[in-house]
KEFI-420671 format. One line per 4 residues: number of its first residue (from 1); for each residue z, y, x of C-alpha. Coordinates in nm, 2 decimals, decimal comma, always signed. Layout:
REM KEFI-420671
NUM) Z Y X  ...
REM end
This chain:
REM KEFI-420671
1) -8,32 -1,03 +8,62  -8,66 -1,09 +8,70  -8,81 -1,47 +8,77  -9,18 -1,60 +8,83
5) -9,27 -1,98 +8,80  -9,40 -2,23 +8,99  -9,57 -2,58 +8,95  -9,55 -2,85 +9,17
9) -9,71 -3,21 +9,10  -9,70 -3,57 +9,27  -9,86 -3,82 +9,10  -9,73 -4,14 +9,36
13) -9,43 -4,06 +9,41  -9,43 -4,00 +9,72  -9,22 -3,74 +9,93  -9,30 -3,32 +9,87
17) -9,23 -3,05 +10,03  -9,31 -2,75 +9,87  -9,36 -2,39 +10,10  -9,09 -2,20 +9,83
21) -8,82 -2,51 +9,82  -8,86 -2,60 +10,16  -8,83 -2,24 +10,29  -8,46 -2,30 +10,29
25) -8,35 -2,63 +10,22  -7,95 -2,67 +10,26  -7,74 -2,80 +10,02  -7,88 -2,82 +9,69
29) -7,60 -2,65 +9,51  -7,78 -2,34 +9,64  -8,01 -2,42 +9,38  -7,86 -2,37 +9,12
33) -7,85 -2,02 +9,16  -8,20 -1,93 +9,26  -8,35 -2,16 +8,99  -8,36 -2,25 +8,60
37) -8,48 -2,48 +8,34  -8,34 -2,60 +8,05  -8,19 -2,90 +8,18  -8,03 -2,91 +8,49
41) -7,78 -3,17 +8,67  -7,58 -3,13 +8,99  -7,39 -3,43 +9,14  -7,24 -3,40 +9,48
45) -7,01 -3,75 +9,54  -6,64 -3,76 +9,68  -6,76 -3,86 +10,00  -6,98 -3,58 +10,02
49) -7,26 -3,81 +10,16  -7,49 -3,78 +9,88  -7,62 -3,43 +9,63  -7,89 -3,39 +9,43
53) -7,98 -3,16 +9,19  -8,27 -3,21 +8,95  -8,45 -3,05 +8,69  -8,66 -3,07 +8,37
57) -8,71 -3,40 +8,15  -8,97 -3,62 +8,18  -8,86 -3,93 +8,01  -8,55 -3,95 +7,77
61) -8,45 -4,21 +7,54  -8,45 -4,52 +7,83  -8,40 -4,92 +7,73  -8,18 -5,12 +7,93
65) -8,52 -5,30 +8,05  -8,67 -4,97 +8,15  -8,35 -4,81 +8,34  -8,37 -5,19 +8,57
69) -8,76 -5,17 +8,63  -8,73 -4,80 +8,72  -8,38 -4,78 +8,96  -8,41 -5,09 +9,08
73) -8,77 -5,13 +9,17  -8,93 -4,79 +9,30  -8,84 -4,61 +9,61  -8,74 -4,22 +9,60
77) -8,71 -4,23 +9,22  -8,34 -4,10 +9,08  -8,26 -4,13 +8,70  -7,99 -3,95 +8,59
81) -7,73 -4,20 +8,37  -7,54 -4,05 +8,12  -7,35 -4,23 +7,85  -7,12 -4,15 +7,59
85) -6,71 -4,27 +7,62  -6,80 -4,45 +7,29  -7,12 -4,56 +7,27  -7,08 -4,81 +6,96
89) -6,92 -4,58 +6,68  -7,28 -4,58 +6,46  -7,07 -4,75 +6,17  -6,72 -4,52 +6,17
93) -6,69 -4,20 +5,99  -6,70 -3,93 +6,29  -6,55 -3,60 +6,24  -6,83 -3,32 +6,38
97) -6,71 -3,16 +6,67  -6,85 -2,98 +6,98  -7,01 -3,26 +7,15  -7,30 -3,31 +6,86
101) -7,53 -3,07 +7,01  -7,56 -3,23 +7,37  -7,81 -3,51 +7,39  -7,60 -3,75 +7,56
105) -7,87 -4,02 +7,69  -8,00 -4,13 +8,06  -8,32 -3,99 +8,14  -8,57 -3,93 +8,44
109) -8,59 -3,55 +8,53  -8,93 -3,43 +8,65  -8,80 -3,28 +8,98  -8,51 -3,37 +9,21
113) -8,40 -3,21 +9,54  -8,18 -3,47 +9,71  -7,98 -3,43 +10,02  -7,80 -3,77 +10,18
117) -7,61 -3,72 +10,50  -7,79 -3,43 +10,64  -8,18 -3,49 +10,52  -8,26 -3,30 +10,24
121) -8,58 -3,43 +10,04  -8,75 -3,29 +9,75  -8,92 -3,53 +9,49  -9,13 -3,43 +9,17
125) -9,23 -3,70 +8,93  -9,45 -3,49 +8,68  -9,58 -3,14 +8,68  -9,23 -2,93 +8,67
129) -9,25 -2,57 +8,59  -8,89 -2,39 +8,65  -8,81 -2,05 +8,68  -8,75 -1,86 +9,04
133) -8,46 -1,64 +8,97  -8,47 -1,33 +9,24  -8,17 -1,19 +9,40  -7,94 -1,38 +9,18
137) -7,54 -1,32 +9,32  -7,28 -1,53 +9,31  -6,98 -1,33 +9,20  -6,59 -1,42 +9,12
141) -6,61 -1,48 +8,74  -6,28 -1,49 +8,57  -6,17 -1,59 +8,25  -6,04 -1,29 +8,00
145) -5,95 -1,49 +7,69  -5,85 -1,37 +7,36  -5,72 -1,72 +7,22  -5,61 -2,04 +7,29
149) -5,58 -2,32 +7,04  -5,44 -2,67 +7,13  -5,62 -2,96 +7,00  -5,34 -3,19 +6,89
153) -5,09 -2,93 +6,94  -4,75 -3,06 +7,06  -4,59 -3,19 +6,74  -4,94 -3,37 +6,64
157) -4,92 -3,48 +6,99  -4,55 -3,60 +6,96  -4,61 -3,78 +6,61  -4,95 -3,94 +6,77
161) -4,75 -4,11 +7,08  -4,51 -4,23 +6,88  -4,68 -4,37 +6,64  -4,87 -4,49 +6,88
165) -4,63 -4,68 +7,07  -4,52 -4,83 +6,75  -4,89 -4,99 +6,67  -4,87 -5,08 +7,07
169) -4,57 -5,32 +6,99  -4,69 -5,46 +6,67  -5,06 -5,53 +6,83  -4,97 -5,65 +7,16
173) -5,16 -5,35 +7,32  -5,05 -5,26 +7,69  -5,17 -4,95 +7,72  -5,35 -4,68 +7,53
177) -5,50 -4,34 +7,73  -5,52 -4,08 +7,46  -5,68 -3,70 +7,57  -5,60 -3,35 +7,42
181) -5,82 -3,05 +7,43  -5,75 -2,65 +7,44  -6,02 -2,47 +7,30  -6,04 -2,13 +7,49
185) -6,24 -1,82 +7,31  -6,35 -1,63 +7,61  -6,38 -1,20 +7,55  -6,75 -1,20 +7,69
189) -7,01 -1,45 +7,78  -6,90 -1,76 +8,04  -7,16 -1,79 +8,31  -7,15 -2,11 +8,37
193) -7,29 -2,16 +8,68  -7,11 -1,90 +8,87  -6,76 -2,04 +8,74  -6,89 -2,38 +8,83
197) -7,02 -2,24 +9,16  -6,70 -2,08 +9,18  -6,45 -2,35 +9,10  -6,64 -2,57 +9,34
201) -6,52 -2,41 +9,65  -6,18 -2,48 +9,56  -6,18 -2,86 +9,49  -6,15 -3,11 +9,72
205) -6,17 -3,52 +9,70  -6,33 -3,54 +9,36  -6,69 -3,53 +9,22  -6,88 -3,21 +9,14
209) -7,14 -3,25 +8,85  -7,24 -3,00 +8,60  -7,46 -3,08 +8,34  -7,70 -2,82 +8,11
213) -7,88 -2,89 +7,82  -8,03 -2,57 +7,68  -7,70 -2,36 +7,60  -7,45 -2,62 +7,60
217) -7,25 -2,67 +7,98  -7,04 -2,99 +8,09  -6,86 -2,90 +8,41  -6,66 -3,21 +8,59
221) -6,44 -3,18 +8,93  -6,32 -3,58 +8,89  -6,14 -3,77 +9,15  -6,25 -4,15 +8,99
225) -6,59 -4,34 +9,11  -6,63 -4,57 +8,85  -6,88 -4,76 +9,08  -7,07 -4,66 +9,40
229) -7,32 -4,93 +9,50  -7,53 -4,96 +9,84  -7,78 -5,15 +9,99  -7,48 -5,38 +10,12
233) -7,13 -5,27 +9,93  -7,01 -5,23 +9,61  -6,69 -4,98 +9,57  -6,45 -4,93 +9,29
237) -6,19 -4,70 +9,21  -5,89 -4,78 +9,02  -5,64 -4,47 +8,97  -5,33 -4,46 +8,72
241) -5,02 -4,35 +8,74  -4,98 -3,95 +8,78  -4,71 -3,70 +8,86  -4,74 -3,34 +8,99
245) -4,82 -3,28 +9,30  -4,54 -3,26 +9,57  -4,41 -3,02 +9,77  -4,44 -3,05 +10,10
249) -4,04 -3,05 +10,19  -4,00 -3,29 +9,93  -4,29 -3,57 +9,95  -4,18 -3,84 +10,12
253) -3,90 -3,90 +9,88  -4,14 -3,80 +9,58  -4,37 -4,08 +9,68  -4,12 -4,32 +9,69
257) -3,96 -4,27 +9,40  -4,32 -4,26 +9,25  -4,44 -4,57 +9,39  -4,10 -4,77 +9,27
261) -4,13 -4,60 +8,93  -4,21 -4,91 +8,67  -4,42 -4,72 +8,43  -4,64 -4,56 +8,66
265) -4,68 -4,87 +8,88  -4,78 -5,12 +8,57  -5,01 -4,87 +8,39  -5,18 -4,88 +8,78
269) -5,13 -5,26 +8,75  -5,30 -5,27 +8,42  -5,66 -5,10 +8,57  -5,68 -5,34 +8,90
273) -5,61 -5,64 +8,69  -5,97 -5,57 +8,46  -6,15 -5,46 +8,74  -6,07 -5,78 +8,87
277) -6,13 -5,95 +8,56  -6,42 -5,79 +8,53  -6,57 -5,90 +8,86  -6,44 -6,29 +8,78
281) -6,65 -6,31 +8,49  -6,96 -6,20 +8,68  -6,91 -6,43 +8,97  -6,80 -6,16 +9,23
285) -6,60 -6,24 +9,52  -6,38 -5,87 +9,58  -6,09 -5,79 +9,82  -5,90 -5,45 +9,82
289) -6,00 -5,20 +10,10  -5,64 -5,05 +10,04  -5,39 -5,09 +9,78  -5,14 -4,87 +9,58
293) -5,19 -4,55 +9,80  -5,09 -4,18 +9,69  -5,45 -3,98 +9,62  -5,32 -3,60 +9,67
297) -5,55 -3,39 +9,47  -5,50 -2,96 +9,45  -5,24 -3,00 +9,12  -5,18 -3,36 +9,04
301) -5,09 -3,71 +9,29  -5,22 -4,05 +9,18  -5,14 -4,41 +9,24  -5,48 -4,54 +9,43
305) -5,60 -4,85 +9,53  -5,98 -4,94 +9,62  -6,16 -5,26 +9,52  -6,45 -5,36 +9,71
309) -6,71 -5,65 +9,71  -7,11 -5,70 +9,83  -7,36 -5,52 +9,60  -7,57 -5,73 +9,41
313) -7,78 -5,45 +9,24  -7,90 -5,73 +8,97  -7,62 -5,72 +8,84  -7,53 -5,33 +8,89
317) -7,59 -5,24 +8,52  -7,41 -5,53 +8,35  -7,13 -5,39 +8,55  -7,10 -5,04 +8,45
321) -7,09 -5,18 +8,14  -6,84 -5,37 +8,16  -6,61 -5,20 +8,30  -6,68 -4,87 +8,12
325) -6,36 -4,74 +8,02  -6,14 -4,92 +8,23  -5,77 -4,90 +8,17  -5,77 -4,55 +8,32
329) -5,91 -4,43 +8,07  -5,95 -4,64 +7,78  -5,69 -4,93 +7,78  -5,58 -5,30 +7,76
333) -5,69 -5,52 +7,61  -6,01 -5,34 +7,63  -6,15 -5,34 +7,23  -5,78 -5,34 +7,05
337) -5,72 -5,03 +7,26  -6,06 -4,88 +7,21  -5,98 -4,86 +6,81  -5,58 -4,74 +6,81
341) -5,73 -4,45 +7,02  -6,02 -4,36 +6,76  -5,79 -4,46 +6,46  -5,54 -4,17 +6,64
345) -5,77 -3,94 +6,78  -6,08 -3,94 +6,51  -6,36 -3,79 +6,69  -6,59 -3,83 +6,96
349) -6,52 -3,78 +7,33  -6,87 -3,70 +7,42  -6,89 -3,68 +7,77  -6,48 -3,64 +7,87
353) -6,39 -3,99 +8,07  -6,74 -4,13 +8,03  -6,97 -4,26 +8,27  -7,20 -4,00 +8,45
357) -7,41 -4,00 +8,80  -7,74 -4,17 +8,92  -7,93 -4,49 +8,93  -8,16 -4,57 +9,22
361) -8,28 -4,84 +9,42  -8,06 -4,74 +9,69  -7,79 -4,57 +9,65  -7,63 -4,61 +9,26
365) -7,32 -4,39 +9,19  -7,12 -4,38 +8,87  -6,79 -4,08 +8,80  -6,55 -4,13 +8,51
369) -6,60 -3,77 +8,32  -6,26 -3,66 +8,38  -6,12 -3,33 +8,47  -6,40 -3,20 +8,30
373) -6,51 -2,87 +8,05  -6,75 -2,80 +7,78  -6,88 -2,43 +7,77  -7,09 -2,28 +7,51
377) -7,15 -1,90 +7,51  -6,79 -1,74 +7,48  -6,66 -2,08 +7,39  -6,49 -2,33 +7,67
381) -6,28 -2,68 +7,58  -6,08 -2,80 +7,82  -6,00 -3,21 +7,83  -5,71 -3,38 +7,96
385) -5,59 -3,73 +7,95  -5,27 -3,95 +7,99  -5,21 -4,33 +7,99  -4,94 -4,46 +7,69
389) -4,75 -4,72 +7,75  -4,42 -4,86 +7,58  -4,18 -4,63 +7,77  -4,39 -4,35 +7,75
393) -4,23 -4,02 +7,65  -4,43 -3,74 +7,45  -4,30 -3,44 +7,64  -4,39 -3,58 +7,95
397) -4,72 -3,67 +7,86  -4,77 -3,35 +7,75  -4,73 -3,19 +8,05  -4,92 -3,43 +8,28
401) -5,23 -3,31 +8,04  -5,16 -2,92 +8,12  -5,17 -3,07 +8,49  -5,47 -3,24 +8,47
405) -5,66 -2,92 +8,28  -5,54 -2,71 +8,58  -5,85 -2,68 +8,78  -6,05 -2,51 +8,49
409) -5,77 -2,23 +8,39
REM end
């Protein structure tokens, strides 16, 4: 395949336009197969109001202080925020595992072509050189795997909820989310990009974002917004409670026997009640925009309800941290939770139900990593996740996880 490079510069910030980009600016997923660089990211919200796909590194590494004066402050600039789920394991002993090569850190790329609503913009913030790849053609890639290996596999997983449960009961812990991998060893090479570009035509109401950092690939299809923030609203997403999607002759009395269903209705319970909490303790009035609503995605159904409240961007940052992982994901209470599931699970989750998306001054929009993939070469984990509560039951759990890793296999 043959490629040529190009440079493109703008000092102030300002608004480009550059004769190849804007040749034939559409969505800017098309971009990801006619360009390269070492670093990509592609986010395309649920609402499918907002895209953007950058490239390069200019500035990695970014304080708290910095990430404020940079989204909060200056007009068309987009960082890209990327956090670990745990970001404050420095002291614990932490098994290696696939995630250590991917520099998981919020940075500002050096070029970004953004599209919001129908206006597709392109911005450079530093001298950007990235490859023109000719002719390049999307085809249908397919997995041909020669092994599969579980990551607990099911009696680990068995013996983990149930001992689980036990600690719940002794430690006054609600709820617990613990996650499972399958490690798939492909027969030839994954392109990346083409099965990303190839699994996003099929999903629908969830967040598109892939993520590459030399030769390692994060590839996310989530249905959660952690938070979106606006000039004027502030939007959070709080889904638990999961069963397998319905059939069509059968859903009206499948969603009422899910939405009367006492586990799955107070493990959704558990998620709205620390949002709210959260919003309390930084003096936020909030109100629900629905409440308890069934979210149909392509394999799964979720319990759904949407909290909203005015956006105070001063404040934007102090909330993603706070209410990174939510119940959803992590637990309740929040810390007691946070170390059952690292005592059980022993490793780092990397980017899998962490908080990914992009800072600005205008528009600020935060995923939770789930439904997500790590490829590498020949080399693809899967991640799936499943709240634990007191009446939890392995086998069932177990299955909601092969669910939940459905749109990658």
């Amino acid at each position: 395949m043959s490629s040529e490079k190009i440079t493109i510069s703008d000092e102030s910030n300002a608004e480009i336009i550059c004769n190849e980009l804007a040749n034939k600016l559409f969505s800017p997923i098309e971009y990801l197969n006619k360009y390269t660089s070492d670093h990509i990211f592609y986010f395309k919200n649920k609402a499918q109001d907002f895209e953007i796909c950058a490239f390069g590194k200019k500035e990695t590494g970014l304080s708290l202080d910095k990430l404020k004066s940079l989204s909060l402050t200056q007009e068309n600039l987009y960082l890209i925020s990327l956090s670990p789920f745990y970001s404050h394991l420095t002291n614990e002993k932490i098994q290696r595992n696939e995630w250590d090569n991917l520099n998981i850190q919020s940075y500002l790329p050096k070029l970004v072509i953004v599209r919001i609503k129908n206006q597709t913009k392109v911005y450079s913030y530093e001298d950007s050189d990235i490859n023109i790849l000719k002719e390049r053609k999307i085809n249908k890639f397919s997995l041909d795997t020669s092994s599969e290996t579980e990551i607990p596999n099911y009696k680990q997983w068995e013996s983990g909820i149930i001992n689980s449960i036990e600690s719940m009961r002794q430690k006054s812990i609600d709820k617990i989310v613990l996650s499972r991998k399958i490690k798939i060893q492909n027969k030839i090479y994954i392109d990346s990009q083409e099965y990303f570009l190839n699994k996003s035509r099929e999903v629908e109401n969830s967040y598109h974002i892939y993520l590459k950092q030399n030769n390692q690939h994060f590839l996310c299809f989530s249905p959660e917004t952690l938070l979106r923030s606006n000039k004027d609203e502030l939007m959070i997403d709080c889904i638990a409670g999961t069963i397998k999607k319905s059939k069509e002759e059968d859903k009206e009395k499948e969603h009422e026997s899910f939405l009367s269903d006492k586990k799955e209705i107070n493990e959704h319970r558990f998620v709205c009640k620390s949002v709210e909490e959260v919003l309390k303790n930084l003096g936020m009035d909030y109100k629900y925009e629905f409440k308890e609503e069934i979210l149909s995605l392509k394999y799964v159904e979720h319990i759904h309800s949407l909290i909203t409240s005015k956006s105070d961007k001063t404040k934007i940052l102090s909330l993603i941290e706070s209410l990174h992982p939510t119940p959803a994901v992590g637990g309740r209470p929040k810390d007691e939770a946070l170390k059952l599931i690292f005592e059980i699970e022993g490793q780092k989750r990397g980017l899998y139900a962490a908080p990914i998306g992009i800072l600005s001054k205008n528009l600020t929009e935060i995923a939770v990593g789930i439904r997500s993939a790590l490829i590498h070469d020949k080399e693809m984990y899967l991640y799936g996740g499943c709240g634990i509560v007191k009446e939890s039951i392995p086998e069932k759990e177990w299955y909601e996880t092969q669910e939940k890793m459905k749109n990658f296999i």
